[in-house]
N, C-alpha and C positions, 0 to 999 in steps of 0.2 A: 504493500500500500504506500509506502515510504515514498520507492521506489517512482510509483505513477505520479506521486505527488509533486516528487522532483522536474518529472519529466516536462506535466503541465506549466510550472512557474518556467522552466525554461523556454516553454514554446511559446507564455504570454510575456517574456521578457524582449523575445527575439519580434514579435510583432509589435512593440511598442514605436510610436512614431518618432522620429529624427527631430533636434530641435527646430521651432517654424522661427526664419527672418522675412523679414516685409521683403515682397519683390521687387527691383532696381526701378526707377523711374527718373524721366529726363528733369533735371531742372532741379536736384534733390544737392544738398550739404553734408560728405561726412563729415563726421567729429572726430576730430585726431584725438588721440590716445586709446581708443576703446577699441577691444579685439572682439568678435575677428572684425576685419575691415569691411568697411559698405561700400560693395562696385557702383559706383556713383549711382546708389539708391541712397530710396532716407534715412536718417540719420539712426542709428539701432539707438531702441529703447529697453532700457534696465528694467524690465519688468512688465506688465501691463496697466502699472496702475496709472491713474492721471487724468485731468479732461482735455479732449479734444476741441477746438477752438479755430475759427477761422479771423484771421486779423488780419487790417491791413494797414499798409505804412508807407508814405511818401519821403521822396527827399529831393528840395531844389538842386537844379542843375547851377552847377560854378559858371560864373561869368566870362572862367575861359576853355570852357568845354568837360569833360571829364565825366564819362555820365555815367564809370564804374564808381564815383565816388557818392554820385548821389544814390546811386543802388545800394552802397552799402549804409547811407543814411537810412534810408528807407524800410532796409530790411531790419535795422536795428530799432526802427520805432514801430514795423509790424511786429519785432517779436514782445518789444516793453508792451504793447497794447494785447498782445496774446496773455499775456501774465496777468495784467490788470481786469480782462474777461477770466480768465480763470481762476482767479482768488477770488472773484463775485463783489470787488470791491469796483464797482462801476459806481457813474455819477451817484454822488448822494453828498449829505452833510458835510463832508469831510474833501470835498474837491473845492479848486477853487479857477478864479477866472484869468487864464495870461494868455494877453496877444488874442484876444476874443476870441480862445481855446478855451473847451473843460481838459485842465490837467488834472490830474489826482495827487494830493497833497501827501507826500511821506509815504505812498502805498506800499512801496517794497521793502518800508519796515513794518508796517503794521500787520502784513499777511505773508510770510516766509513762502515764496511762490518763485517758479522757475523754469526755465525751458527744456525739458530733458530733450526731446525730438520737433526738426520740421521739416516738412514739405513746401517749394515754391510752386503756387499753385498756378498765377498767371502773373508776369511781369514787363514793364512798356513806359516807356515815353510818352510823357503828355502835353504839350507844349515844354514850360521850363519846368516841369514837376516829372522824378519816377516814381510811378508805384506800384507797388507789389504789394502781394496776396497772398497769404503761407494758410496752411495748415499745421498748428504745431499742437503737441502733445504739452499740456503745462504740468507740473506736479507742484503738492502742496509739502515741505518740513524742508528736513537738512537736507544738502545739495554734496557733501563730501563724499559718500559712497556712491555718486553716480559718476562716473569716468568719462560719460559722452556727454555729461550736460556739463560737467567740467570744462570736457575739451571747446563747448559753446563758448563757455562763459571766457577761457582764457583766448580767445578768438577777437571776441568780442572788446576786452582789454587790450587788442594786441601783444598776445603771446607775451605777458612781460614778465622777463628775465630777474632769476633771484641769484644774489652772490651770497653765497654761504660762509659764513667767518665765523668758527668755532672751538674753542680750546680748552682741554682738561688739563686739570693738575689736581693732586694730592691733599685730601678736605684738610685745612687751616692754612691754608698759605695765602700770601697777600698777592692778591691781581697787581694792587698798586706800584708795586714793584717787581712784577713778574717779566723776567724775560724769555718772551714768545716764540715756539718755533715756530721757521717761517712756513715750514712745510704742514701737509694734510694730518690730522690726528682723523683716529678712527670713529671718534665720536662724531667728527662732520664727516665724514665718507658716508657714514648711515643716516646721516640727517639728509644729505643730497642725496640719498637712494630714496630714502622716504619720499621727495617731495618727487622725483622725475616720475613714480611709480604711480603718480599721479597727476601727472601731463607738464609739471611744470616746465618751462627751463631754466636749467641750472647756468650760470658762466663756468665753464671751467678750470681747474685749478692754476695751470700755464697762465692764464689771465690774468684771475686774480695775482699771481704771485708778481708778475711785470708790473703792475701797477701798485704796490700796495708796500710800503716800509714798515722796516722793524717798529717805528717808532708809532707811527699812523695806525697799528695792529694793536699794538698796549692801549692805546688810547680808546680804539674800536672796542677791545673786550671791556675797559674799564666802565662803557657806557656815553661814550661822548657820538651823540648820534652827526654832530655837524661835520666831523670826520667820516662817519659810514656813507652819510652822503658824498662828500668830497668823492671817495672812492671809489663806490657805486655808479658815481657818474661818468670816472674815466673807464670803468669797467664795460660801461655800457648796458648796468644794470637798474631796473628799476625800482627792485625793494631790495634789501639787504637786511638777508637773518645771521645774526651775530649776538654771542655770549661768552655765556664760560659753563662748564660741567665741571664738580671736586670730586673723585671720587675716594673712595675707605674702604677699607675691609675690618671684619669684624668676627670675634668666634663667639658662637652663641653653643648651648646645649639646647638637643633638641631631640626627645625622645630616647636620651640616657648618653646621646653619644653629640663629638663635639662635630659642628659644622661651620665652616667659613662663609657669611653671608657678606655679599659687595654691594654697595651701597653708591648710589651718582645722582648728585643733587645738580641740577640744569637750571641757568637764569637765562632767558633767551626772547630777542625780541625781534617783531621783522617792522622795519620803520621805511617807508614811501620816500625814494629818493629825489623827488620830485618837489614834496612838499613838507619833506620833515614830519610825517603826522607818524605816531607809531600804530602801525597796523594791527598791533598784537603782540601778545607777550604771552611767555606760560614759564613758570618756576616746578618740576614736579620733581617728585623725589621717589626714587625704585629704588628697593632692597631685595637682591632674589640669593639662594644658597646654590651653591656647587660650582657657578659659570658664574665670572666677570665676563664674558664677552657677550651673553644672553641679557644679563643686567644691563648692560651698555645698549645694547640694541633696543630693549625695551621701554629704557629711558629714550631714546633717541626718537621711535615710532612715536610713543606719547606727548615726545615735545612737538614732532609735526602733524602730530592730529592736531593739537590744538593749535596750531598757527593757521591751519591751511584753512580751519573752523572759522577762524576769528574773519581771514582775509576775505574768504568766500563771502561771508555773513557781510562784510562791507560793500562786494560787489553787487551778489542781490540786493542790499537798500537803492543800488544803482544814486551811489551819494558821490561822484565824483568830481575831485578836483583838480582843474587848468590854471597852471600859472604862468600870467602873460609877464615877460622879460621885456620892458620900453626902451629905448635909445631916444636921444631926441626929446625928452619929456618936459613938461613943464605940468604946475598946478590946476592949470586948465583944462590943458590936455585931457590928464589924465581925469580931472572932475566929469568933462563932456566923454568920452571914453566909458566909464562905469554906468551914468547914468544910459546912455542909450545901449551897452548891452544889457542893464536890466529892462529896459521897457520895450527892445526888438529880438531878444533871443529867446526862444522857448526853452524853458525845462531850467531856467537858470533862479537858484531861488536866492544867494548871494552874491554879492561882488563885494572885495575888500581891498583897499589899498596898504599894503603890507609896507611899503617900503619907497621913500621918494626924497632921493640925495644927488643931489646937483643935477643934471639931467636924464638919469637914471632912474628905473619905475617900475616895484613889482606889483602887478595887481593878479590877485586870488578872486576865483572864480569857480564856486560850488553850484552843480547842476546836476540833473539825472540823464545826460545825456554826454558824452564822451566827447575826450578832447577833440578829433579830428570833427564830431559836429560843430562845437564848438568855434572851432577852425571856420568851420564851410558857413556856419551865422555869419562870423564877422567878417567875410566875405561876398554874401549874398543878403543879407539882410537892410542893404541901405544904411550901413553905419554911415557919419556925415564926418566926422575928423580923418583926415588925410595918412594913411600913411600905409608902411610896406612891410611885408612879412617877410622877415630875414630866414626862419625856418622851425622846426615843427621835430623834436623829440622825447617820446614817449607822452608826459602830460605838461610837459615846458613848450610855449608858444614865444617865441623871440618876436619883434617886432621893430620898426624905427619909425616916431613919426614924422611928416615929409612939410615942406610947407615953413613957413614962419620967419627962414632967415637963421635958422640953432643952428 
């Protein structure tokens, strides 16, 4: 009886169906990082949960042609409005009125919603407007175990690049006086596994090391973030995660007999090279027996879950910020400047002037729509002060104003 029993579970194991992926379709986006690969079909979805949603989204054409940039305008504001239909947090109390728009005020922190999958369903030129039409898949919680909605979201950010700068030594020793090797410790080799094993990119380490001194290193672990940007910058990176891990060992009794337990306490922060904001931080502390190298690694995993937690969580609020670098400036300028991208830019809910010394002029500019729209505003939008875009990296906008006789 054994025997037949066996037989049948092997013959309904052998009839079980293959896994089912969506079939290829023209006009579809994969998502990089997420295995297996999509033959330019839609984007694979992590599961089948989530609501499906038809949204659509415009973006002016530049005044000197370029009509892949306003498609990529376009598809980023069909997929914010796929999200905003699918948190169900549409017009109501909580919207407000810009540019004789309904935007929705703070939505993408008040409903943890996100693109795992889309479909382009029709896209075209319309005089000076493109727009497109998606199908996308939104889903509602945490976005870090989804790999393809990741690979969206780091898309979306332009792929920005993390420089990893992390050092252990021996619990009680003083940072302050620590002298740094220059080279990889093993505790950041696992922290850049952690993060690439989730689409990130990593710069590295030949990079970093051209770029970076002994001294600019002590400073980075000590916590001097004006330094991680400096560095970050020549790196060609846009956030930089850097700390320090001590680690100890320790012998405990444990069930009558003696065991070595290793111990790595992690300070660790990843701060926006662009705007000094710190993105996130996580201190944890692992104690495991048998294996320092298992302790190390589990420490290293747990500090980049929770970074990648904190980062992700800032991108879905979709709270970003552009920092315009002025030449040429003066107090007018710059006054006439703020004011009319607050009153011609969609999606911008601050503008701040951070910084205005001799004719130099940083202004900060928090929005839910990304720098290079940003970019395409102050370019299409009828701003009225004069002047020239020197050039455009990561979320840094350079500019000169033109005009005046400076």
């Amino acid at each position: 009886m054994w025997v037949l029993l066996a037989a049948v579970m092997l013959f309904a194991a052998g009839c079980y169906p293959p896994a089912y992926y969506p079939p290829a379709e023209a006009g579809t986006v994969p998502a990089a990082g997420y295995p297996p690969p999509a033959p330019q079909g839609e984007v694979m979805v992590s599961g089948g949960e989530g609501t499906e949603v038809l949204a659509e989204g415009v973006g002016a054409l530049p005044a000197q042609g370029g009509a892949d940039i306003a498609r990529d305008a376009a598809l980023s504001d069909a997929l914010r409005r796929a999200v905003e239909q699918g948190v169900g947090t549409f017009v109501s109390s909580e919207t407000r009125v810009e540019n004789f728009q309904l935007l929705s005020d703070r939505i993408y922190s008040k409903s943890r919603g996100y693109v795992s999958s889309y479909r382009v369903i029709t896209e075209g030129l319309e005089g000076a407007l493109y727009r497109v039409v998606v199908r996308a898949r939104v889903r509602l919680g945490d976005i870090e175990n989804d790999l393809a909605a990741i690979g969206l979201l780091l898309r979306e950010q332009g792929r920005s690049r993390l420089m990893v700068v992390v050092r252990e030594m021996p619990a009680g020793g003083n940072w302050s006086g620590y002298d740094p090797t220059m080279s990889q410790t093993m505790i950041e080799t696992m922290l850049i596994d952690a993060f690439q094993s989730k689409g990130f990119p990593v710069v590295d380490a030949a990079t970093v090391a051209r770029n970076i001194e002994k001294e600019q290193l002590r400073l980075i672990l000590a916590g001097d973030d004006r330094t991680a940007m400096l560095v970050g910058m020549r790196t060609g990176a846009e956030i930089v995660v850097a700390g320090t891990a001590e680690r100890s060992v320790s012998s405990k009794v444990v069930a009558g007999a003696a065991r070595d337990f290793y111990r790595f306490r992690l300070s660790v922060r990843a701060v926006s090279v662009e705007s000094g904001e710190v993105l996130g931080a996580a201190a944890p502390v692992v104690e495991l027996p048998f294996s320092e190298d298992e302790a190390r690694r589990r420490a290293a995993d747990t500090t980049a879950a929770a970074l990648i937690s904190r980062i992700l969580a800032g991108w879905t609020r979709r709270e970003n910020i552009t920092i315009i670098q002025a030449s040429n400036a003066n107090f007018e300028r710059v006054q006439l400047l703020r004011d009319e991208i607050r009153a011609r830019l969609r999606g911008v809910s601050q503008v701040i002037t951070r910084d205005l010394t001799g004719t130099a002029a940083t202004i900060e500019i928090v929005s839910e729509t990304s720098s290079r729209e940003v970019l395409d505003g102050l370019r299409t939008r009828g701003i009225t002060v004069p002047f020239e875009v020197l050039g455009l990296s990561g979320n840094r906008i350079e500019i000169r104003f033109t005009g005046g006789g400076q």
